[in-house]
TIVOVO-929727 format. One record per residue (C-alpha): residue number from 0; x negated, y, z. Coordinates in nm, 4 decimals. Layout:
N
+-----+----------+----------+----------+
| num |       c1 |       c2 |       c3 |
+-----+----------+----------+----------+
| NUM |        X |        Y |        Z |
...
+-----+----------+----------+----------+
% end
This chain:
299
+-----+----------+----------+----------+
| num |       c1 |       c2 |       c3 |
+-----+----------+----------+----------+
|   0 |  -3.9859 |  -0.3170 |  -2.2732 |
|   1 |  -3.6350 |  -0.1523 |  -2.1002 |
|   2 |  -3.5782 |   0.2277 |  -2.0818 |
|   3 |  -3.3281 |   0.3386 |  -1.7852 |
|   4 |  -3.2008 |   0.6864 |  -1.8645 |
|   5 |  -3.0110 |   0.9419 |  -1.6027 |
|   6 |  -2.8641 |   1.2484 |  -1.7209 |
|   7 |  -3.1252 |   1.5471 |  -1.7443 |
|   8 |  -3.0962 |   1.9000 |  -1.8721 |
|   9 |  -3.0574 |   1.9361 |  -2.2356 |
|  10 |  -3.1093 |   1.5443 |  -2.2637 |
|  11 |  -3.2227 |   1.2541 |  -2.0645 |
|  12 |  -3.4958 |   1.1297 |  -1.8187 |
|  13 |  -3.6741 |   0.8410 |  -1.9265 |
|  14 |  -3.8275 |   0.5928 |  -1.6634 |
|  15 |  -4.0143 |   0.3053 |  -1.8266 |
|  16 |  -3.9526 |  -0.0812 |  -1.6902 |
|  17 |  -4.2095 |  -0.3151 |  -1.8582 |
|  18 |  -4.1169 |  -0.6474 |  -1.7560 |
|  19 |  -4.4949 |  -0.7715 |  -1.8734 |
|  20 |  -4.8142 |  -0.6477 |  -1.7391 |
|  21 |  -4.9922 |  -0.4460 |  -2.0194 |
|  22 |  -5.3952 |  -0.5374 |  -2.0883 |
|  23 |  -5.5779 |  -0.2233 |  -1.9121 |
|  24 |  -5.5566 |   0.1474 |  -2.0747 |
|  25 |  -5.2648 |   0.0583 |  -2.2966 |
|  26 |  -4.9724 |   0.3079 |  -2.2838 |
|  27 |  -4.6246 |   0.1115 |  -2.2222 |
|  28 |  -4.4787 |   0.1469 |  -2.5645 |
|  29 |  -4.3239 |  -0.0982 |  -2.7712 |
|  30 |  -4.5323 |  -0.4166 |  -2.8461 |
|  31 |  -4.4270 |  -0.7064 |  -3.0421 |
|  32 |  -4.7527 |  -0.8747 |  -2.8937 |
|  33 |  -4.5821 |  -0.9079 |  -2.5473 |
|  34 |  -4.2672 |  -1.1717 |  -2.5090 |
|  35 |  -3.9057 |  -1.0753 |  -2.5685 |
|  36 |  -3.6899 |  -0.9649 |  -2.3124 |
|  37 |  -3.3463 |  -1.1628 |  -2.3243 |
|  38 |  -3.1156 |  -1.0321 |  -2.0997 |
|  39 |  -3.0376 |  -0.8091 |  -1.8120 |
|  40 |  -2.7742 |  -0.7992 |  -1.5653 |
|  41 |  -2.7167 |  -0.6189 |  -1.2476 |
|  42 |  -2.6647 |  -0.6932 |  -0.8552 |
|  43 |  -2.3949 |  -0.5919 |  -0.6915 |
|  44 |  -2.4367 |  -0.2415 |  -0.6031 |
|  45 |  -2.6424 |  -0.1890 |  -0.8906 |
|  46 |  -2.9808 |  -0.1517 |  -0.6478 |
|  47 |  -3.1177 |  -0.4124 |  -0.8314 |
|  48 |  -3.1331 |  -0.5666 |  -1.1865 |
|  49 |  -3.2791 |  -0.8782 |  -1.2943 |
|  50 |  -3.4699 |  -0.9912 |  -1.6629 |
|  51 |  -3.5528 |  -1.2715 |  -1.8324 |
|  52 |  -3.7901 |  -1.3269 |  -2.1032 |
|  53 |  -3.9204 |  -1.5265 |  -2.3871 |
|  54 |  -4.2050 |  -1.6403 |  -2.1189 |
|  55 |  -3.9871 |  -1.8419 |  -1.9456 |
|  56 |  -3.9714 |  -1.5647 |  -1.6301 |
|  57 |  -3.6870 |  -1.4035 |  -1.4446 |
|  58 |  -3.7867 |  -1.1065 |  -1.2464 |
|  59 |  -3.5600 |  -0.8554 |  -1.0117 |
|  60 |  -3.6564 |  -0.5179 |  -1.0395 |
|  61 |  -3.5059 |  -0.2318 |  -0.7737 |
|  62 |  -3.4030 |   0.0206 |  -0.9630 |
|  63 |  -3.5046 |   0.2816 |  -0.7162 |
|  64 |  -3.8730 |   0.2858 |  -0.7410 |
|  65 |  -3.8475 |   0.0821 |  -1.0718 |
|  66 |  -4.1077 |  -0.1714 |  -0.8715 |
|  67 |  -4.0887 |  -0.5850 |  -0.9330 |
|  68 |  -3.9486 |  -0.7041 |  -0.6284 |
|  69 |  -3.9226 |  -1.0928 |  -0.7273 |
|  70 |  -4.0236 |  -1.3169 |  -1.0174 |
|  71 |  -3.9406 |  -1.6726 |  -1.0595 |
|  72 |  -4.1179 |  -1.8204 |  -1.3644 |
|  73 |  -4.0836 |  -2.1514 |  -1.5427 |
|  74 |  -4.3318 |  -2.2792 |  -1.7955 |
|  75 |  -4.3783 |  -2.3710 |  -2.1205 |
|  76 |  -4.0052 |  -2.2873 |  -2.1634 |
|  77 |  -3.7887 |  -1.9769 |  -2.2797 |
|  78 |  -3.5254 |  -1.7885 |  -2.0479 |
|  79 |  -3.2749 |  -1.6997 |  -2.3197 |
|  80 |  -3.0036 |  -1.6042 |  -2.0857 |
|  81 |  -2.9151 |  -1.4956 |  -1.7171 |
|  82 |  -2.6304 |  -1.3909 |  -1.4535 |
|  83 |  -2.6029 |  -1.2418 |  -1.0971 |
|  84 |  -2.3489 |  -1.3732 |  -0.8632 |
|  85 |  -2.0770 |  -1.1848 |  -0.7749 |
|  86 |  -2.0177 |  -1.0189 |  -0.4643 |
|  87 |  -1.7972 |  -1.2558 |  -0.3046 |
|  88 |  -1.7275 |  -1.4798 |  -0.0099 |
|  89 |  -1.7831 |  -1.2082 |   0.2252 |
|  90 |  -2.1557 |  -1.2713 |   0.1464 |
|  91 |  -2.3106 |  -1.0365 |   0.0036 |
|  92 |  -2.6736 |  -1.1320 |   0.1274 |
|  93 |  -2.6208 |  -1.4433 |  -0.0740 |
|  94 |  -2.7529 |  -1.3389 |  -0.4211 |
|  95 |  -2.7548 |  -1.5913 |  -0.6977 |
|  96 |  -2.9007 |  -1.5406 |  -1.0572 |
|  97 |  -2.8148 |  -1.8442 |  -1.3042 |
|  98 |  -3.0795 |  -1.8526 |  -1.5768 |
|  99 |  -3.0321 |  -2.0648 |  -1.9165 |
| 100 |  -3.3143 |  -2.2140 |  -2.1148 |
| 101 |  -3.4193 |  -2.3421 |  -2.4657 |
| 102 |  -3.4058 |  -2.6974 |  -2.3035 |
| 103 |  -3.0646 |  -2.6864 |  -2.2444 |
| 104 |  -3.1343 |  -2.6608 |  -1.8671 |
| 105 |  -2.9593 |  -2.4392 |  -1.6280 |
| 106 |  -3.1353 |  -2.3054 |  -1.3256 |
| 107 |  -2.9645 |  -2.1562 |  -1.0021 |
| 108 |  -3.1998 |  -1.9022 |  -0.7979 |
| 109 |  -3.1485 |  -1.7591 |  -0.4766 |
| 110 |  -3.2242 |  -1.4299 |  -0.4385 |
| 111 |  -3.2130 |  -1.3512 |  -0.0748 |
| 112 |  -3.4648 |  -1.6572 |   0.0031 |
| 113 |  -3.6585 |  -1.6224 |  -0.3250 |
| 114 |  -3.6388 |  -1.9991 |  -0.4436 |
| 115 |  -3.4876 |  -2.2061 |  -0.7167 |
| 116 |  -3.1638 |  -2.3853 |  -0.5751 |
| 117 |  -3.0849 |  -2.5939 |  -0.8200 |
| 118 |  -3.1380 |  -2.7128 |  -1.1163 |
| 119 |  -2.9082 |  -2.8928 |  -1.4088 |
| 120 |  -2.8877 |  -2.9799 |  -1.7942 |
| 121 |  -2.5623 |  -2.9894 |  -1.9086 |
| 122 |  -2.6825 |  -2.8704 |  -2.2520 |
| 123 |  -2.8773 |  -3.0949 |  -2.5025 |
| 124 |  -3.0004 |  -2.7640 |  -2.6852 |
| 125 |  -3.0658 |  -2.4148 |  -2.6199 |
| 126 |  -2.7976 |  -2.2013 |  -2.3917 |
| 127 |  -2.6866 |  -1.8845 |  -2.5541 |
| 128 |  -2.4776 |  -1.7446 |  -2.2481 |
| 129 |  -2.4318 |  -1.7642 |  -1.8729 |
| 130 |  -2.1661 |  -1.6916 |  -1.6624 |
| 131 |  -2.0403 |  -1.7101 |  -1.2831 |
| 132 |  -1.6943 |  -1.7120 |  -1.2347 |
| 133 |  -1.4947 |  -1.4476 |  -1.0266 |
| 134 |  -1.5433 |  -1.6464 |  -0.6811 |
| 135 |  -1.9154 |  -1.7458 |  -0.7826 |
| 136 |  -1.8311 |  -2.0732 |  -0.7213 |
| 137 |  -1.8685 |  -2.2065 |  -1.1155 |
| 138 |  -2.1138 |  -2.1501 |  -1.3841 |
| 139 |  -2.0119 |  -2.1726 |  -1.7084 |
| 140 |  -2.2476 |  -2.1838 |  -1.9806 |
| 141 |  -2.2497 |  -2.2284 |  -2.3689 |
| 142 |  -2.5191 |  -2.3141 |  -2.6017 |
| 143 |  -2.6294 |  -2.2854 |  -2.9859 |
| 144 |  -2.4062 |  -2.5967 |  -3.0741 |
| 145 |  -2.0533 |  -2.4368 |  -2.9227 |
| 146 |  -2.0379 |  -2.6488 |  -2.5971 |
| 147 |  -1.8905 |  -2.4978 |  -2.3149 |
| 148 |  -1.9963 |  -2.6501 |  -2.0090 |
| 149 |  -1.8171 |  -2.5823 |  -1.6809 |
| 150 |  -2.0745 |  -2.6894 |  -1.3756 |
| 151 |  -2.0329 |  -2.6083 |  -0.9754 |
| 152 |  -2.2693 |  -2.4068 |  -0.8898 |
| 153 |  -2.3220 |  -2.5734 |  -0.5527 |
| 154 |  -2.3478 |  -2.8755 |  -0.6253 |
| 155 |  -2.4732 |  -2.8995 |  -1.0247 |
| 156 |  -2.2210 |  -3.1270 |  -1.1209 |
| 157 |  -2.0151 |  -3.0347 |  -1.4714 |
| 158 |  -1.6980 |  -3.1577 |  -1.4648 |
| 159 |  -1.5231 |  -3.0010 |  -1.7968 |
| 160 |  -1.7227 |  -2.9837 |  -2.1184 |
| 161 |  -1.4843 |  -2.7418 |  -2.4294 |
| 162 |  -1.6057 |  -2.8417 |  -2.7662 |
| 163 |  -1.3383 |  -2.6110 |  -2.8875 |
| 164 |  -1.6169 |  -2.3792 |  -3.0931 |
| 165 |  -1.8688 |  -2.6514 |  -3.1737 |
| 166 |  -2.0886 |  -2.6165 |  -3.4853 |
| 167 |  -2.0809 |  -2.1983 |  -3.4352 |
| 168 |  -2.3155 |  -2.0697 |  -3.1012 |
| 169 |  -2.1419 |  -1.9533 |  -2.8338 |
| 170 |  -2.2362 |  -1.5244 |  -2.8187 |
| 171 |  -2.0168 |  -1.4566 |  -2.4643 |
| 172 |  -1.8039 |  -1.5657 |  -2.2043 |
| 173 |  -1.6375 |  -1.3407 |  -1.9791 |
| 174 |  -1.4003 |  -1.4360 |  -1.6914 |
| 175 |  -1.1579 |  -1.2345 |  -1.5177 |
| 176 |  -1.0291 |  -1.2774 |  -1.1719 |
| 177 |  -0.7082 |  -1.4889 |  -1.1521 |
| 178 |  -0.3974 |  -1.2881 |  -1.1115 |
| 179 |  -0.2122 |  -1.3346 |  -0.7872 |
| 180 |   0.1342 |  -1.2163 |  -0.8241 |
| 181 |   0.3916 |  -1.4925 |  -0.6373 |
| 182 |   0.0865 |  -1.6174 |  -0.4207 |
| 183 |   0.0917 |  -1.4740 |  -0.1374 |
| 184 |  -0.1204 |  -1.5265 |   0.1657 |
| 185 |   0.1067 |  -1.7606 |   0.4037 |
| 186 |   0.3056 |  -1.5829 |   0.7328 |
| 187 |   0.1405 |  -1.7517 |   1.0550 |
| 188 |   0.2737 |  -1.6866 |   1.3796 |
| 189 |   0.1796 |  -1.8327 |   1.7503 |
| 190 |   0.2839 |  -1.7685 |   2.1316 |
| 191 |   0.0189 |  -1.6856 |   2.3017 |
| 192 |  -0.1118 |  -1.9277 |   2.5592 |
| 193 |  -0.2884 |  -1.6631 |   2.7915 |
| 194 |   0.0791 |  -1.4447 |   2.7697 |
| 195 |   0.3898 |  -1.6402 |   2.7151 |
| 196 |   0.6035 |  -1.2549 |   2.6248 |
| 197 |   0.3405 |  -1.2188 |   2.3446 |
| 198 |   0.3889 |  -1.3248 |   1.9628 |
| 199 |   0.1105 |  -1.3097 |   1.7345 |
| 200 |   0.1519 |  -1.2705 |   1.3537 |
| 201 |  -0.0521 |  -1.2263 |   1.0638 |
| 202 |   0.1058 |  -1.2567 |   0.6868 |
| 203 |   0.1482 |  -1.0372 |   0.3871 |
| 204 |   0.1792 |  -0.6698 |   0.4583 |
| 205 |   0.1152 |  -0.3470 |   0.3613 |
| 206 |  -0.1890 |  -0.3809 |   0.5802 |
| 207 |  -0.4744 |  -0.6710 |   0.6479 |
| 208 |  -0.3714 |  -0.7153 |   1.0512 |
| 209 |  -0.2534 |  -0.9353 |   1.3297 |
| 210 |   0.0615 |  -0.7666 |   1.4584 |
| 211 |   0.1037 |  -0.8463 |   1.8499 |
| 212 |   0.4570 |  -0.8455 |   1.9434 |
| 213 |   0.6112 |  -0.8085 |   2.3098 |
| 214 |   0.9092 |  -1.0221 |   2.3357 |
| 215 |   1.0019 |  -0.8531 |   2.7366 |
| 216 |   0.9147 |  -0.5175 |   2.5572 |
| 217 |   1.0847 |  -0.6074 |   2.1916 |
| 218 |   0.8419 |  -0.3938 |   2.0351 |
| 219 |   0.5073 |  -0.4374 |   1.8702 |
| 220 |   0.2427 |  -0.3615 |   2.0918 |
| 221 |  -0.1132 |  -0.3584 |   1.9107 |
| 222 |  -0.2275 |  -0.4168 |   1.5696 |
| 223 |  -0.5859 |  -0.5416 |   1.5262 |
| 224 |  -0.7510 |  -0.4657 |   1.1818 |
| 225 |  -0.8541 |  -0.7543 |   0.9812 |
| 226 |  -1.1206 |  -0.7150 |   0.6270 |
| 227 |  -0.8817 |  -0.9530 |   0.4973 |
| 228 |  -0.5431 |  -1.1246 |   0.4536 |
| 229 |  -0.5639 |  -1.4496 |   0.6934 |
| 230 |  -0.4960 |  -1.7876 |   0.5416 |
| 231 |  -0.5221 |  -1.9211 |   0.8774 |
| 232 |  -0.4883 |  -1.8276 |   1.2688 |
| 233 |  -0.5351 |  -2.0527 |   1.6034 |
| 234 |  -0.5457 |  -1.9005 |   1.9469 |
| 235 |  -0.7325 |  -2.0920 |   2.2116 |
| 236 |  -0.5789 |  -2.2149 |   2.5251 |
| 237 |  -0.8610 |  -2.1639 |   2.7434 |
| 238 |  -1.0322 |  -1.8253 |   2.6525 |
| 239 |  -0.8494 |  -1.5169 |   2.5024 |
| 240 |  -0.9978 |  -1.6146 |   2.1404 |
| 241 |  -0.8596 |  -1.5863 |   1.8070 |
| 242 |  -0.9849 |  -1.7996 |   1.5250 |
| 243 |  -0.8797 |  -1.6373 |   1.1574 |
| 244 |  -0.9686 |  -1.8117 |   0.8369 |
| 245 |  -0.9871 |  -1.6393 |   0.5271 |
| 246 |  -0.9810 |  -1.7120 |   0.1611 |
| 247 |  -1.3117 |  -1.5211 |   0.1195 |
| 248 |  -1.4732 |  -1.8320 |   0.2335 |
| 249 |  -1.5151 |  -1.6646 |   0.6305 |
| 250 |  -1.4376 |  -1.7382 |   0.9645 |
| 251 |  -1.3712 |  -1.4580 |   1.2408 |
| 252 |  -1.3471 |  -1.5109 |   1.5799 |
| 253 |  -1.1752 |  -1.2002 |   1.7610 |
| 254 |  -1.2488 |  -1.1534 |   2.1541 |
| 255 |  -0.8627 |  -1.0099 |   2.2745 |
| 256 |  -1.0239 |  -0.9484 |   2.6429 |
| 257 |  -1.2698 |  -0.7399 |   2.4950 |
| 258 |  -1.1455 |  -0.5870 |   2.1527 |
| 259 |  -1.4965 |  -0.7219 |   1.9717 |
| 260 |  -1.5472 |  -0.9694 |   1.6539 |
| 261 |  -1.7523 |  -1.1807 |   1.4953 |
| 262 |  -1.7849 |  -1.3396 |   1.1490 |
| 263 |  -1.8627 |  -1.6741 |   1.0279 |
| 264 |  -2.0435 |  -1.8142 |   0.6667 |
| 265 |  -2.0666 |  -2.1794 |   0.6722 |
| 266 |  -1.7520 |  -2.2922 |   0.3907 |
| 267 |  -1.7564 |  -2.2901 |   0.0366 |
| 268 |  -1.4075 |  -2.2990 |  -0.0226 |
| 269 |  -1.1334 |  -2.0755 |   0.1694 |
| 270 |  -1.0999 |  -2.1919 |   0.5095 |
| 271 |  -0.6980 |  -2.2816 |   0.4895 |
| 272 |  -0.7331 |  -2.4293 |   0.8770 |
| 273 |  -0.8614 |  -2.3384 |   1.2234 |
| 274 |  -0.7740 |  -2.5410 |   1.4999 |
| 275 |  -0.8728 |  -2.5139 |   1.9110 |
| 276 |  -0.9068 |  -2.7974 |   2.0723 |
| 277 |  -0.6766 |  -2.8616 |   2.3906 |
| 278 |  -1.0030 |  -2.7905 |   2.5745 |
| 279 |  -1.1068 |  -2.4533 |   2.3775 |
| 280 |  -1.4424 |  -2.6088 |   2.3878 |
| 281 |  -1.4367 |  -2.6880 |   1.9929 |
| 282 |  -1.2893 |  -2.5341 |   1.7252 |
| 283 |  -1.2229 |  -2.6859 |   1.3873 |
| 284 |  -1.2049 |  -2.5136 |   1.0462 |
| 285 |  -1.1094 |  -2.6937 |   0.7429 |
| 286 |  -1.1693 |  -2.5478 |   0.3454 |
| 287 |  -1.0855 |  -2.7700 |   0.0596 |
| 288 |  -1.2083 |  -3.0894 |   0.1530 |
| 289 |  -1.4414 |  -2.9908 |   0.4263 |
| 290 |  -1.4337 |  -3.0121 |   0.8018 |
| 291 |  -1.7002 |  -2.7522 |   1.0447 |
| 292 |  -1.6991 |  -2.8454 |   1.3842 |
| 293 |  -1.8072 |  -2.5400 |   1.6185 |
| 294 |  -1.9022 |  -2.5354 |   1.9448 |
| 295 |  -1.7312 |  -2.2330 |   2.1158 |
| 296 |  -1.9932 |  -2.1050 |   2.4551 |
| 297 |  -1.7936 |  -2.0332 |   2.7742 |
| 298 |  -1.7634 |  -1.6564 |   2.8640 |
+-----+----------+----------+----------+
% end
């Protein structure tokens, strides 16, 4: 049993979460008759929080109305461990939980669609500690032994295995996001094929933009407002459309004619290439080592 306090006069509110139904008339106090709760963690936004018990279940609470919301549940098998996905990608809707168990499995759930994704052993004994990384693109998970397995989280596969602590169990892992300095997003500019006097650029700035220069004018003309830096930019030759790629794994296409936008999901990876074809009837977007093809409708 959980207690979530808030601040109250002269001491604190109490609101009781019991993450196991109690027989009928029993108060919810504490009960060593009832499984163990393991672990919980916390969605982005903190509107929901997720548990995991000895009873092999994982259940998302809102914290609002302290109501169950979701509850996956695997049998005859303990959840010792858990962790939400970060917000990331530009995806928020995309909620992930990675749950461990004493099997030395690893379980990927999807929140937003309410269904196991995926699911992996890349332990031979119990996991002791989950983990996405920053982009939410990894798991990495150690066990009672001291392995350290790193694991796509797409995918399942583990491609590094760090026997550095084996013999002791592994208590935490904690990641951090990877410092930037001397990366830079790249400078992109193109003429525009609708307006031969007008430059478009996007690159590192003080602001996320495209900066729209007049070259009859010799002055910069309008700015449009991006969410991100760009890692990519391709203006089609047939319709007044911009195509921006970002590293947050999104695609935008902006509407010059008409001022509007509209956002993409579809890559994994940062999309480091858009590309028009000569017709503007397709576009191509590249991330990593992955190719979309979109159809783009006529206006």
């Amino acid at each position: 049993m959980l207690w979530f306090g808030q601040p109250g006069p002269g001491g604190w509110n109490r609101k009781c979460l019991c993450p196991f139904p109690l027989p009928s008339g029993q108060h919810s106090q504490p009960s060593y008759g009832f499984p163990q709760v393991n672990e919980v963690v916390f969605g982005p936004g903190e509107s929901h929080c997720a548990t995991c018990g000895e009873d092999g279940s994982v259940r998302v609470w809102a914290l609002a109305s302290m109501e169950l919301v979701i509850q996956f549940q695997v049998l005859n098998q303990s959840c010792l461990c858990l962790a939400w996905s970060p917000r990331c990608c530009g995806r928020p809707e995309q909620q992930r939980l990675a749950a461990g168990y004493g099997d030395g499995s690893l379980r990927i759930f999807s929140v937003s669609r309410t269904a196991m994704e995926l699911k992996m052993r890349p332990h031979p004994v119990a996991l002791t500690t989950v983990t996405f990384s920053t982009d939410g693109q990894t798991v990495l998970s150690g066990d009672k032994d001291g392995l350290v397995a790193v694991s796509h989280s797409r995918t399942g596969m583990t491609f590094r295995v760090l026997s550095d602590h084996q013999g002791a169990p592994i208590s935490t892992i904690c990641v951090t996001r990877k410092e930037t300095q001397g990366h830079l997003p790249p400078s992109l500019a193109a003429f525009c094929p609708w307006d031969g006097a007008l430059l478009m650029y996007v690159g590192p700035g003080v602001d996320k933009e495209v900066i729209i220069y007049d070259l009859s004018q010799k002055q910069v003309v309008e700015k449009i407002p991006l969410p991100f830096f760009a890692m990519s930019l391709s203006l089609s030759p047939g319709t007044r459309l911009l195509a921006l790629g970002f590293a947050e794994c999104m695609l935008r296409l902006v509407d010059y004619a008409t001022g509007t936008a509209q956002d993409f999901a579809g890559h994994n990876n940062a999309v480091h290439l858009c590309r028009f074809t000569p017709s503007a009837r397709l576009l191509f977007t590249a991330a990593c080592n992955e190719i979309l093809v979109w159809e783009v409708s006529g206006r």
